[in-house]
LUMDREN-570451 format. One record per residue: residue number from 1; x, y, z of N, C-alpha, C in turn; residue in three letters. Coordinates in nm, 2 decimals. Each point is the difference from the previous one (the first is absolute). Example, Ala and Ser with C-alpha at 12.3 -4.5 7.8 and 13.67 -1.06 7.14 Angstrom:
% residues 2
+------+--------+--------+--------+--------+--------+--------+--------+--------+--------+------+
| resi |   n.px |   n.py |   n.pz |  ca.px |  ca.py |  ca.pz |   c.px |   c.py |   c.pz | resn |
+------+--------+--------+--------+--------+--------+--------+--------+--------+--------+------+
|    1 |   1.32 |  -0.57 |   0.78 |  -0.09 |   0.12 |   0.00 |   0.09 |   0.12 |   0.00 |  ALA |
|    2 |  -0.04 |   0.11 |  -0.07 |   0.09 |   0.11 |   0.00 |  -0.08 |   0.11 |   0.08 |  SER |
+------+--------+--------+--------+--------+--------+--------+--------+--------+--------+------+
This chain:
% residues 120
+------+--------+--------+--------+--------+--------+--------+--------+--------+--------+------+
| resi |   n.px |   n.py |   n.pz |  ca.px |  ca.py |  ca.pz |   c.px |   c.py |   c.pz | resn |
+------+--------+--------+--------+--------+--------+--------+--------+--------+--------+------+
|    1 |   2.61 |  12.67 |   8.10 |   0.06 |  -0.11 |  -0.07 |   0.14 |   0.05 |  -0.05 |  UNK |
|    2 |   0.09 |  -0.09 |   0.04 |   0.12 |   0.05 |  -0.05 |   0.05 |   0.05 |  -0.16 |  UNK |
|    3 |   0.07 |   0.03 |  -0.06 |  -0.03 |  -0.02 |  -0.11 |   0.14 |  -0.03 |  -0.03 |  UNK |
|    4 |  -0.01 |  -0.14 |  -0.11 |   0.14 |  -0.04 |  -0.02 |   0.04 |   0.08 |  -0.15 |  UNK |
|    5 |   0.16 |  -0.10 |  -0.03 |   0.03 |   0.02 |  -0.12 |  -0.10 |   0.01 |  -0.07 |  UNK |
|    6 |  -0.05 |  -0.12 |  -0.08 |  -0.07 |  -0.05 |  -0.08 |  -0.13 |   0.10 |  -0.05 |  UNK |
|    7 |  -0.08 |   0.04 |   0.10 |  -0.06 |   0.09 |  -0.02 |   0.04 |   0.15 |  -0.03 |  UNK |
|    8 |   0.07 |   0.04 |   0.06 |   0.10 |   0.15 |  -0.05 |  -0.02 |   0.00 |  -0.14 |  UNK |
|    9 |   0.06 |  -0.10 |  -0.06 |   0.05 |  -0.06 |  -0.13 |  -0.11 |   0.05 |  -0.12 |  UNK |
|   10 |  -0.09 |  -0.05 |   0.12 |  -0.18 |  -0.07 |  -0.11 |  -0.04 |   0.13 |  -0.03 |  UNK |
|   11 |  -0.02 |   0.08 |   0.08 |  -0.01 |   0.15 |   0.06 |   0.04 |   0.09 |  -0.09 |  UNK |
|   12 |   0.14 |   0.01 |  -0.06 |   0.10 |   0.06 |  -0.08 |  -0.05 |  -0.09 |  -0.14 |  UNK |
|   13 |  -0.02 |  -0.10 |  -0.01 |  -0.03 |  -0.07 |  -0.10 |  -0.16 |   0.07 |  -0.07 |  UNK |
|   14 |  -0.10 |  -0.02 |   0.03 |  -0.10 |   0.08 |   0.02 |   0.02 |   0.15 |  -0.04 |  UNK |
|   15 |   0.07 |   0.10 |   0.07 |   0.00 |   0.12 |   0.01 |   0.07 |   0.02 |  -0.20 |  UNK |
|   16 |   0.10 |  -0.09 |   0.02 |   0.10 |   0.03 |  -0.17 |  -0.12 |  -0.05 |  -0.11 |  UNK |
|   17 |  -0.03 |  -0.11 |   0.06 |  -0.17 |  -0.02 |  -0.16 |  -0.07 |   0.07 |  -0.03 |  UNK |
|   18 |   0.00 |   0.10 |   0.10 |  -0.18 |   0.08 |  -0.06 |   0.06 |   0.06 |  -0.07 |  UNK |
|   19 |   0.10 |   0.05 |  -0.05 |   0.08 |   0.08 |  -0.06 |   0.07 |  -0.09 |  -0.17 |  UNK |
|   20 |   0.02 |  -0.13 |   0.03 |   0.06 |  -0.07 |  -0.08 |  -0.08 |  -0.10 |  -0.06 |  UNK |
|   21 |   0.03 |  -0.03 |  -0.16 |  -0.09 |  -0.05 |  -0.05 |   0.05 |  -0.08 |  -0.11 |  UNK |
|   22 |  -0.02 |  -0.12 |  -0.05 |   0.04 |  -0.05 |  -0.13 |  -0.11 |   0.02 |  -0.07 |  UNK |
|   23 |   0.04 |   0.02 |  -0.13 |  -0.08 |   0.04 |  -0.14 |   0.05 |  -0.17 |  -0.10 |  UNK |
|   24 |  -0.06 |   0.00 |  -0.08 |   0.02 |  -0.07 |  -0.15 |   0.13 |   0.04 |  -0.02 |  UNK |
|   25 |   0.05 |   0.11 |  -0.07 |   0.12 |   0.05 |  -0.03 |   0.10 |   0.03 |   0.12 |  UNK |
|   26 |  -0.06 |   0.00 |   0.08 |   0.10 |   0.03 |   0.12 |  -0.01 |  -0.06 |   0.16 |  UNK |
|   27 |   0.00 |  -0.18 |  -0.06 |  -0.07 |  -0.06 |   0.16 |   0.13 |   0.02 |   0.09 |  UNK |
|   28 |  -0.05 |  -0.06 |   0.12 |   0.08 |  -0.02 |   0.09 |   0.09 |  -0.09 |   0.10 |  UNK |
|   29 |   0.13 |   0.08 |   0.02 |   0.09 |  -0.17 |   0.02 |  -0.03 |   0.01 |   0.18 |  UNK |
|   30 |  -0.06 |  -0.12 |   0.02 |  -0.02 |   0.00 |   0.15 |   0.10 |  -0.07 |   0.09 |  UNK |
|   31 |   0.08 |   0.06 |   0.11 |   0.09 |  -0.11 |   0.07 |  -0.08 |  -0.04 |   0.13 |  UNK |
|   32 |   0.03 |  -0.10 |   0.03 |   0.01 |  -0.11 |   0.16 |   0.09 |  -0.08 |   0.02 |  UNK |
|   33 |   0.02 |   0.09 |   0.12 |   0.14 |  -0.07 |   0.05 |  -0.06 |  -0.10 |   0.16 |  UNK |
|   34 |   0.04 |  -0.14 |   0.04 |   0.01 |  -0.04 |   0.04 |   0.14 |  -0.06 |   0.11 |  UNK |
|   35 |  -0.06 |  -0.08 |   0.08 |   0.19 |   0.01 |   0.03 |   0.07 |  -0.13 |  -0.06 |  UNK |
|   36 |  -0.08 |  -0.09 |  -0.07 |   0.10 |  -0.11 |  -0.06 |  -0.01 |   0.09 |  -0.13 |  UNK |
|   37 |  -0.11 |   0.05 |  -0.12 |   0.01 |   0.00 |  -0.10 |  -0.07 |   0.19 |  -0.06 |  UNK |
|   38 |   0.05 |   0.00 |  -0.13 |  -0.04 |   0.11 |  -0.07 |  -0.12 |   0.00 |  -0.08 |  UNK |
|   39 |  -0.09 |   0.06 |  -0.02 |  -0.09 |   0.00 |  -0.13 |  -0.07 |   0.13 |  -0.06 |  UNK |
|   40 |   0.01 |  -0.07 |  -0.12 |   0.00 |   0.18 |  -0.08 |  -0.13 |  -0.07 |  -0.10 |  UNK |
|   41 |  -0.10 |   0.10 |  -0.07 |  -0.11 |  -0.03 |  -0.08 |   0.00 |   0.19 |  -0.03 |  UNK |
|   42 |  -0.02 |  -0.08 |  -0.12 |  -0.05 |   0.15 |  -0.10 |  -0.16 |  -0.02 |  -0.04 |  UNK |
|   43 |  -0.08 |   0.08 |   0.04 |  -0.12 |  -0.01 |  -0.01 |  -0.08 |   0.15 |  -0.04 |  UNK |
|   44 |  -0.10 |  -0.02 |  -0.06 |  -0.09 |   0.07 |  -0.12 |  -0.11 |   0.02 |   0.11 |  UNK |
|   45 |  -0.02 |   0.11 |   0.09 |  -0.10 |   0.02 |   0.08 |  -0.13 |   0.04 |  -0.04 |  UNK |
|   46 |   0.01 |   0.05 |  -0.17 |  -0.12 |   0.00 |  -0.07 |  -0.09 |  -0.09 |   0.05 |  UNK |
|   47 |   0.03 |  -0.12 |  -0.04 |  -0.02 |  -0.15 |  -0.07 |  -0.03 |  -0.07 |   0.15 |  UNK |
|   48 |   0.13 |   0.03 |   0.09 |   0.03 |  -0.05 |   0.11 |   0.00 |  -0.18 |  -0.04 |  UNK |
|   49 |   0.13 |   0.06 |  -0.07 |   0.08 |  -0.17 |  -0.03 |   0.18 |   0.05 |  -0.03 |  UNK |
|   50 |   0.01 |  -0.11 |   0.07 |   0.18 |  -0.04 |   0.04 |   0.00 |  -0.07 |  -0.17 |  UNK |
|   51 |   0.09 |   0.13 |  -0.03 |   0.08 |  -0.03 |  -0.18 |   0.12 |  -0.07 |   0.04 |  UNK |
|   52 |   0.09 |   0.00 |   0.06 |   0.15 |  -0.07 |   0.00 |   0.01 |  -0.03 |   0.17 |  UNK |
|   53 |   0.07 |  -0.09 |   0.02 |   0.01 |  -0.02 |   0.18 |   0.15 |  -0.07 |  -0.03 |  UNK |
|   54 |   0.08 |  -0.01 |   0.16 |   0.08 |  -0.06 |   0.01 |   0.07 |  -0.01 |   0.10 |  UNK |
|   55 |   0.08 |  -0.11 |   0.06 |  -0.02 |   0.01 |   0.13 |   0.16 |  -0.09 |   0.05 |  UNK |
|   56 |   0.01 |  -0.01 |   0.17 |   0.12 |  -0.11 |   0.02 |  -0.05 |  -0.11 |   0.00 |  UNK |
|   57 |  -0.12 |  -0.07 |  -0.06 |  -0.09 |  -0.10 |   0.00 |   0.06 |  -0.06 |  -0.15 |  UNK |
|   58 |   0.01 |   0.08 |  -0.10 |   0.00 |  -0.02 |  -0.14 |   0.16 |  -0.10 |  -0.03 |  UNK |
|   59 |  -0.04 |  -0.11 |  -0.11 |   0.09 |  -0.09 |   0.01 |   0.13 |   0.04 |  -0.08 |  UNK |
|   60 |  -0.07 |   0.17 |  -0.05 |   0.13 |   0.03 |  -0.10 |   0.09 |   0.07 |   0.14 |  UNK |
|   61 |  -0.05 |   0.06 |   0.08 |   0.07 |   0.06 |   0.10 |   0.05 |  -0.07 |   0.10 |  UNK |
|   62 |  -0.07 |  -0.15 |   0.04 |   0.05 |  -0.06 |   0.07 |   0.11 |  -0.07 |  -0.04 |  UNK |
|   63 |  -0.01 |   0.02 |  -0.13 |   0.20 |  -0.12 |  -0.01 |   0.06 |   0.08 |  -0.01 |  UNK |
|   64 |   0.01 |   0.15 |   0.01 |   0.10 |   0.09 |   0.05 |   0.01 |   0.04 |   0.07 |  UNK |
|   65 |  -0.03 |  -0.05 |   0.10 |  -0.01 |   0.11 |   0.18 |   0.07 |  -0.11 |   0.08 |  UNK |
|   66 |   0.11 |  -0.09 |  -0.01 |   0.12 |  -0.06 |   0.06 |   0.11 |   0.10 |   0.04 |  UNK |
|   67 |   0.03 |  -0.01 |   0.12 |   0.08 |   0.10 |   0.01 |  -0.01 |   0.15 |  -0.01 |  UNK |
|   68 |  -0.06 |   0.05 |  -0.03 |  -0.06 |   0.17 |  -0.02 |  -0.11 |   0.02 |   0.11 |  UNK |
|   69 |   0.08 |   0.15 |   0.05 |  -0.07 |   0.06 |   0.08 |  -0.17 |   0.06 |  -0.01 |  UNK |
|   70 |  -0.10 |   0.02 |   0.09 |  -0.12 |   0.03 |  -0.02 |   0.03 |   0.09 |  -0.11 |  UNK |
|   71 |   0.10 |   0.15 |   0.04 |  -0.04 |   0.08 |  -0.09 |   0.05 |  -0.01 |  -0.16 |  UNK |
|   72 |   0.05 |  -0.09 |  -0.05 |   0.05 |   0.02 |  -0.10 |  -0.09 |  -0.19 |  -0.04 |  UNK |
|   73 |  -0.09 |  -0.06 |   0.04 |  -0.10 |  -0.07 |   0.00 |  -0.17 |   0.12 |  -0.11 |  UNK |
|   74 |   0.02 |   0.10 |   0.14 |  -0.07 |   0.11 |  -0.05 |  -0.03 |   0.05 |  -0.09 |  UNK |
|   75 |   0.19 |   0.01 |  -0.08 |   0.01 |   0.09 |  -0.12 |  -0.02 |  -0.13 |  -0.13 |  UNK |
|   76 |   0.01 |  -0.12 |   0.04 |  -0.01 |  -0.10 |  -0.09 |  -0.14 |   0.03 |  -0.04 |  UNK |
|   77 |  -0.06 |  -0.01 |   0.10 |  -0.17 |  -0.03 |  -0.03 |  -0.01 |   0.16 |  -0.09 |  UNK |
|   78 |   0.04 |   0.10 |   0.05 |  -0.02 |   0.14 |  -0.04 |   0.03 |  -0.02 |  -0.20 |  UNK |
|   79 |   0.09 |  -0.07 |   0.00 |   0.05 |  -0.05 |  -0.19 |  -0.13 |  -0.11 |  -0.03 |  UNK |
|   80 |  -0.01 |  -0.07 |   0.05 |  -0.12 |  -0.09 |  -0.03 |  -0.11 |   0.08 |  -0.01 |  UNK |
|   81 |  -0.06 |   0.08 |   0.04 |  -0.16 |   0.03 |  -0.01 |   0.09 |   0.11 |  -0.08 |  UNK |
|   82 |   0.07 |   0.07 |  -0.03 |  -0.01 |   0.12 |  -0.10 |   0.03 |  -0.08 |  -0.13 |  UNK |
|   83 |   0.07 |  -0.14 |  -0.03 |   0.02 |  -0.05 |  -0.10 |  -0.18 |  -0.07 |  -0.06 |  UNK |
|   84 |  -0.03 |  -0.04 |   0.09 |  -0.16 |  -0.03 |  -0.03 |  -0.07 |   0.10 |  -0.04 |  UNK |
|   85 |   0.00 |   0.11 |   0.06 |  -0.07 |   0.12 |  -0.01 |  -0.01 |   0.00 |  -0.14 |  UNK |
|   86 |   0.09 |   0.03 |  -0.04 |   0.13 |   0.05 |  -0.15 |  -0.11 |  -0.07 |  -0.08 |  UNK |
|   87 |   0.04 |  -0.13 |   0.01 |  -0.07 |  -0.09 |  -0.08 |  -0.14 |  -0.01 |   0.00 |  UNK |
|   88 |  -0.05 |   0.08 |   0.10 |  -0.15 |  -0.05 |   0.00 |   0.01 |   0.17 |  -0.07 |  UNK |
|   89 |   0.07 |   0.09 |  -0.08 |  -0.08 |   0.10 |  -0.07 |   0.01 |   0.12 |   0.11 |  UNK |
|   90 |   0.10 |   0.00 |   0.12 |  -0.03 |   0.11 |   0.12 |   0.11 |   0.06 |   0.02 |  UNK |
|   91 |   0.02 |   0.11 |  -0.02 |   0.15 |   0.08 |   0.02 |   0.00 |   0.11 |   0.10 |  UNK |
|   92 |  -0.12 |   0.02 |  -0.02 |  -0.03 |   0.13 |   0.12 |  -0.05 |  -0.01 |   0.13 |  UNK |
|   93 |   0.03 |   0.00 |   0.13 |  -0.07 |  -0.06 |   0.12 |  -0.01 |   0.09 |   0.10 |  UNK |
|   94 |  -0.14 |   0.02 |   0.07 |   0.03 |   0.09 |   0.15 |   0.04 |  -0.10 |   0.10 |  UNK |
|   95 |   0.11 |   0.06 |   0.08 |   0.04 |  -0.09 |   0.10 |  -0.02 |   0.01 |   0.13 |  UNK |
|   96 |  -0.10 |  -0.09 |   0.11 |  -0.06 |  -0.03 |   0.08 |   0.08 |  -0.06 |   0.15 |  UNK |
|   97 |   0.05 |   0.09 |   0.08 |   0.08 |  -0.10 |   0.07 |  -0.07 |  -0.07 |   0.16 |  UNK |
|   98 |  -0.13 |   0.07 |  -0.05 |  -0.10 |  -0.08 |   0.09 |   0.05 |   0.05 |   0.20 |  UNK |
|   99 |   0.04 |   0.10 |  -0.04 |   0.01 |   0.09 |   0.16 |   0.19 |  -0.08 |   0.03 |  UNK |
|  100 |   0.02 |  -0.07 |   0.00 |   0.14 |  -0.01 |   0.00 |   0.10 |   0.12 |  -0.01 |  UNK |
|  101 |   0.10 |  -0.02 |   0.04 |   0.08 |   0.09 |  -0.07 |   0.06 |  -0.01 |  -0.09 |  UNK |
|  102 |   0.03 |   0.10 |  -0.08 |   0.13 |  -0.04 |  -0.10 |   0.10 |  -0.01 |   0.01 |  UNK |
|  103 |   0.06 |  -0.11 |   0.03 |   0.16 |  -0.07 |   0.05 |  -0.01 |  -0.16 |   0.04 |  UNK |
|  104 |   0.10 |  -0.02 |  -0.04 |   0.03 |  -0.13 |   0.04 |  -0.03 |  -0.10 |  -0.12 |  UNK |
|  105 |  -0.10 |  -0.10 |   0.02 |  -0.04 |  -0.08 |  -0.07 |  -0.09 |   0.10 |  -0.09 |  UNK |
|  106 |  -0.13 |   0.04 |   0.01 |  -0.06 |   0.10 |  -0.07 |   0.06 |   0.11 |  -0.09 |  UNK |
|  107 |   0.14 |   0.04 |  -0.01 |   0.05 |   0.09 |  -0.07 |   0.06 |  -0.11 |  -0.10 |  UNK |
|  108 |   0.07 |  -0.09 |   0.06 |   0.06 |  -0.13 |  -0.11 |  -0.09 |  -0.06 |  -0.09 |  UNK |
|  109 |  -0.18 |  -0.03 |   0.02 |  -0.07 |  -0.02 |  -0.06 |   0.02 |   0.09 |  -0.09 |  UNK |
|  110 |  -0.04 |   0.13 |   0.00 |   0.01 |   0.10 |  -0.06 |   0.11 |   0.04 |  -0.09 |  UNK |
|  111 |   0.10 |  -0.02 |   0.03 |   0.10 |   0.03 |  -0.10 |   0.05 |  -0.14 |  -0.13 |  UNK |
|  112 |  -0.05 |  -0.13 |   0.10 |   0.01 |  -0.11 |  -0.08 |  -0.10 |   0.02 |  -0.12 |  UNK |
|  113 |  -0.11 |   0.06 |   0.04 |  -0.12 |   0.02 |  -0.13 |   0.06 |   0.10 |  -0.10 |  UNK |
|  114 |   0.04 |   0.10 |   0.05 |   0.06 |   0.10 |  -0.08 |   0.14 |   0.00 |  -0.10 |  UNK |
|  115 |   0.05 |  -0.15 |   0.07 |   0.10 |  -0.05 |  -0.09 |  -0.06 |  -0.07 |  -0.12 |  UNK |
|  116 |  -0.12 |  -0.05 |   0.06 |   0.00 |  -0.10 |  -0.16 |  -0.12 |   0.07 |  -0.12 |  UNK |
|  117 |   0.01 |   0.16 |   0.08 |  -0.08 |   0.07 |  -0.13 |  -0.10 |   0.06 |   0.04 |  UNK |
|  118 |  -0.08 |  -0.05 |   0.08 |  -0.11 |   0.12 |   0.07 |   0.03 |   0.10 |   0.04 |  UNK |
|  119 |  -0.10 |   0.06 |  -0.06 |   0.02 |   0.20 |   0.09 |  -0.10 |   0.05 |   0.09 |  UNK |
|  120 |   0.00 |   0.04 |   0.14 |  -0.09 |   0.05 |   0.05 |  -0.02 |   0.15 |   0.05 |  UNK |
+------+--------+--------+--------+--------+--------+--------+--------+--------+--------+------+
C-alpha cells in the first residue's frame, strides 16, 4: 500500500505524542491545518477536554479574513485562541504541531499566539 502524505503526517503525529502531553497548568495548543481553513484548541489531556478552541470557522475571525492571505489568516486565529486562552486563566502552553512542520501557516499560528501573551 502506498503510503501518502496524510499518513506520513499521522505517523510523525503519533511518534511527537508519546512524548507530549498537556497538564492542568500546562495544556496544550493543538494545530490543524486544512487546505481551506486553520484550527487551533488548547486542551487539558488530564481531563481530556478542549479548554479554548478557535478556528477559520469563528465569526470573530471570519469578518477579518477579506483580503488576507492564508498565512497571516493563521496568525489571526493564532491572537484569537491565545487571547481566549489569557482569559480563560492560561499563559503557559505546550505546543503541538501535530507532525506538520514548522513553517508557513503553522509557525504564523504560533507566533500570532505568542503575540497576544502566551508562552510555550
Amino acid at each position: 500500500m502506498k503510503k501518502t502524505k496524510e499518513m506520513l503526517r499521522q505517523k510523525r503525529h503519533f511518534r511527537i505524542r508519546k512524548n507530549l502531553s498537556g497538564t492542568e497548568t500546562k495544556p496544550r495548543l493543538n494545530v490543524f491545518r486544512s487546505l481551506k481553513g486553520i484550527y487551533a484548541q488548547v486542551i487539558d489531556d488530564t481531563k481530556g477536554i478542549t479548554l479554548v478552541a478557535s478556528s477559520t470557522l469563528d465569526a470573530e475571525v471570519k469578518s477579518q479574513m477579506d483580503g488576507k492571505s492564508k498565512t497571516e489568516v493563521a496568525k489571526l486565529v493564532g491572537q484569537v485562541v491565545g487571547k481566549k486562552a489569557l482569559d480563560a486563566g492560561i499563559s503557559e502552553v505546550v505546543f503541538d504541531r501535530a507532525g506538520y512542520k514548522y513553517h508557513g501557516r503553522v509557525a504564523a499560528l504560533a507566533d500570532g499566539a505568542r503575540e497576544a501573551g502566551l508562552k510555550f
